[in-house]
ZADO-1210 file (C-alpha; in nm, 4 decimals, padded with zeros to 6 digits):
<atoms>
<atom x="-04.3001" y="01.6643" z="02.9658" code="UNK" pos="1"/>
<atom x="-04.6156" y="01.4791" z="03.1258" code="UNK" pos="2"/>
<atom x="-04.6882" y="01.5322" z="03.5151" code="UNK" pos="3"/>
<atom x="-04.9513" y="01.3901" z="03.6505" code="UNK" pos="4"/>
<atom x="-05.0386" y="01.6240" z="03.9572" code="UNK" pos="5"/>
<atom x="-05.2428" y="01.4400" z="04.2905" code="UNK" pos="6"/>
<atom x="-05.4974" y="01.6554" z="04.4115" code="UNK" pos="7"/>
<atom x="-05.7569" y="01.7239" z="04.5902" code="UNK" pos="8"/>
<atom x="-06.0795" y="01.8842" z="04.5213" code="UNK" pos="9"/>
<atom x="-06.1502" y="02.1709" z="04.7483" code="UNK" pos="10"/>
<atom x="-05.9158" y="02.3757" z="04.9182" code="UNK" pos="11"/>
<atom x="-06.1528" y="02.4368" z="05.2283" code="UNK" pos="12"/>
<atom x="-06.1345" y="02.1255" z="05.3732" code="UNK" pos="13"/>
<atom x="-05.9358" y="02.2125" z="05.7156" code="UNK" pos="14"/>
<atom x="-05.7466" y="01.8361" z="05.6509" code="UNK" pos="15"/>
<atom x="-05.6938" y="01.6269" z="05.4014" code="UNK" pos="16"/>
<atom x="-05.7751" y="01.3066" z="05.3056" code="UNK" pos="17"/>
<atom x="-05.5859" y="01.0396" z="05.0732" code="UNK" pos="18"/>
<atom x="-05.8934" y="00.8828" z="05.0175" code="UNK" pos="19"/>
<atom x="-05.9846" y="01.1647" z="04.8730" code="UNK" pos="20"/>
<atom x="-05.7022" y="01.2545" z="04.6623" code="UNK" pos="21"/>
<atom x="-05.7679" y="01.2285" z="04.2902" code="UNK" pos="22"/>
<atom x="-05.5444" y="01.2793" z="03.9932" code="UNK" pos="23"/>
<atom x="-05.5315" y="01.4402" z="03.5856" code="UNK" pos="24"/>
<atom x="-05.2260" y="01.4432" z="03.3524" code="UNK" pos="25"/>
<atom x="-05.0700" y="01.7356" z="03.2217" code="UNK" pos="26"/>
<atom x="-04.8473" y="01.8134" z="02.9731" code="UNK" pos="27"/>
<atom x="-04.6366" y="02.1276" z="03.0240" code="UNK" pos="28"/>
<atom x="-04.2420" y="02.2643" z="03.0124" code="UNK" pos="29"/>
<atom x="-04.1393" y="02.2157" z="03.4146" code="UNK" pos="30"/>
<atom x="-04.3432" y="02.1854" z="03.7247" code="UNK" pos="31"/>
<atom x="-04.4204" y="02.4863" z="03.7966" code="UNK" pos="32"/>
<atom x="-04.5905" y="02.5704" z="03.4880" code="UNK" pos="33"/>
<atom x="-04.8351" y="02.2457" z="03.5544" code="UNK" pos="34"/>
<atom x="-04.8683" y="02.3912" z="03.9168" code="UNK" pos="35"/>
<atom x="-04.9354" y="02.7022" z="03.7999" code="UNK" pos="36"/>
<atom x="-05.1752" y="02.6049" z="03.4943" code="UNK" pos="37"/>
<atom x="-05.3362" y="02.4100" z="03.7412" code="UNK" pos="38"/>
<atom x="-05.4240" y="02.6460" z="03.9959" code="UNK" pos="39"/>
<atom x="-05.5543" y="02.9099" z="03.7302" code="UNK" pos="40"/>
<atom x="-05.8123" y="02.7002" z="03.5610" code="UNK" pos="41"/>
<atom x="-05.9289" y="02.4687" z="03.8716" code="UNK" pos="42"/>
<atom x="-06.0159" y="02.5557" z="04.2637" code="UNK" pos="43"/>
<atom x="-05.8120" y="02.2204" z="04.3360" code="UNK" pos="44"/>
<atom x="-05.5545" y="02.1696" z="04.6210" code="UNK" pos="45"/>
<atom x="-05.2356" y="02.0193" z="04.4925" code="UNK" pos="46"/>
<atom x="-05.0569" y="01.7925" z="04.7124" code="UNK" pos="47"/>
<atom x="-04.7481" y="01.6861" z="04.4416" code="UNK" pos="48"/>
<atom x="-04.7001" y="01.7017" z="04.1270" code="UNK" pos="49"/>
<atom x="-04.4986" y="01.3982" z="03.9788" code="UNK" pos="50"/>
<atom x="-04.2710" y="01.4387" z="03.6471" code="UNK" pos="51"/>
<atom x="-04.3569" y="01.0762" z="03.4253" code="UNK" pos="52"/>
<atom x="-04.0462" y="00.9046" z="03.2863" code="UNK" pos="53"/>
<atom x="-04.0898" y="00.6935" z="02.9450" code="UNK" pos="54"/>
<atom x="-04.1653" y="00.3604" z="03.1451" code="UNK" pos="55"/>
<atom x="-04.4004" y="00.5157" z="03.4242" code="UNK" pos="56"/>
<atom x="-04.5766" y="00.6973" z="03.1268" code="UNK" pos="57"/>
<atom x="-04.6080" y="00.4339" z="02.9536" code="UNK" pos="58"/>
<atom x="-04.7648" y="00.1959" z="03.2708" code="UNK" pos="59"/>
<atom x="-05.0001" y="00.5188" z="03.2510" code="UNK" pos="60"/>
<atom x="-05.1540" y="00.4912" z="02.9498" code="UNK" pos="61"/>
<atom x="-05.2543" y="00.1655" z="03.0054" code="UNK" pos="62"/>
<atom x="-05.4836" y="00.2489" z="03.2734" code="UNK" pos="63"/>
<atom x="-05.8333" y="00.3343" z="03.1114" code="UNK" pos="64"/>
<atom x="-05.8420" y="00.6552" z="03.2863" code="UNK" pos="65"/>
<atom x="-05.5227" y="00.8165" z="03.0922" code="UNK" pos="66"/>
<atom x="-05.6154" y="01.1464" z="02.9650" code="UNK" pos="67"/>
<atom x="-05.4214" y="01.4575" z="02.9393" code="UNK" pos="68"/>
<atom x="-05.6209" y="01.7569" z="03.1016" code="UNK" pos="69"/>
<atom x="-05.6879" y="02.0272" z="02.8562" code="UNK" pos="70"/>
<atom x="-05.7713" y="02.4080" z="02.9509" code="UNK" pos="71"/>
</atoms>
């Protein structure tokens, strides 16, 4: 499956900010392996982490920023 996981960049910020919120595109087996693959290889704070259906991943990939996040 494809989740695309919202986060931010730093988790020292005392609050948030969704201006600040950014997101990458992972594929992985459930959520919590993209949660947890996520917080091995970055220092990022993860707000949510979104499953993609077939139509919503397909609305993704048109966007020029659609790439799946390798580590």
């Amino acid at each position: 499956m494809i989740y695309k996981v919202y986060y931010q960049e730093t988790k020292k910020t005392a609050t948030q900010k969704r201006e600040q919120t950014h997101s990458l595109y992972i594929d992985a087996e459930s959520a919590v392996a993209a949660r947890r693959t996520v917080e091995q290889n970055t220092p990022y704070n993860i707000e949510f982490i979104q499953e993609l259906d077939e139509k919503h991943l397909a609305y993704e990939k048109e966007n020029a920023d659609f790439k799946l996040a390798e580590f």
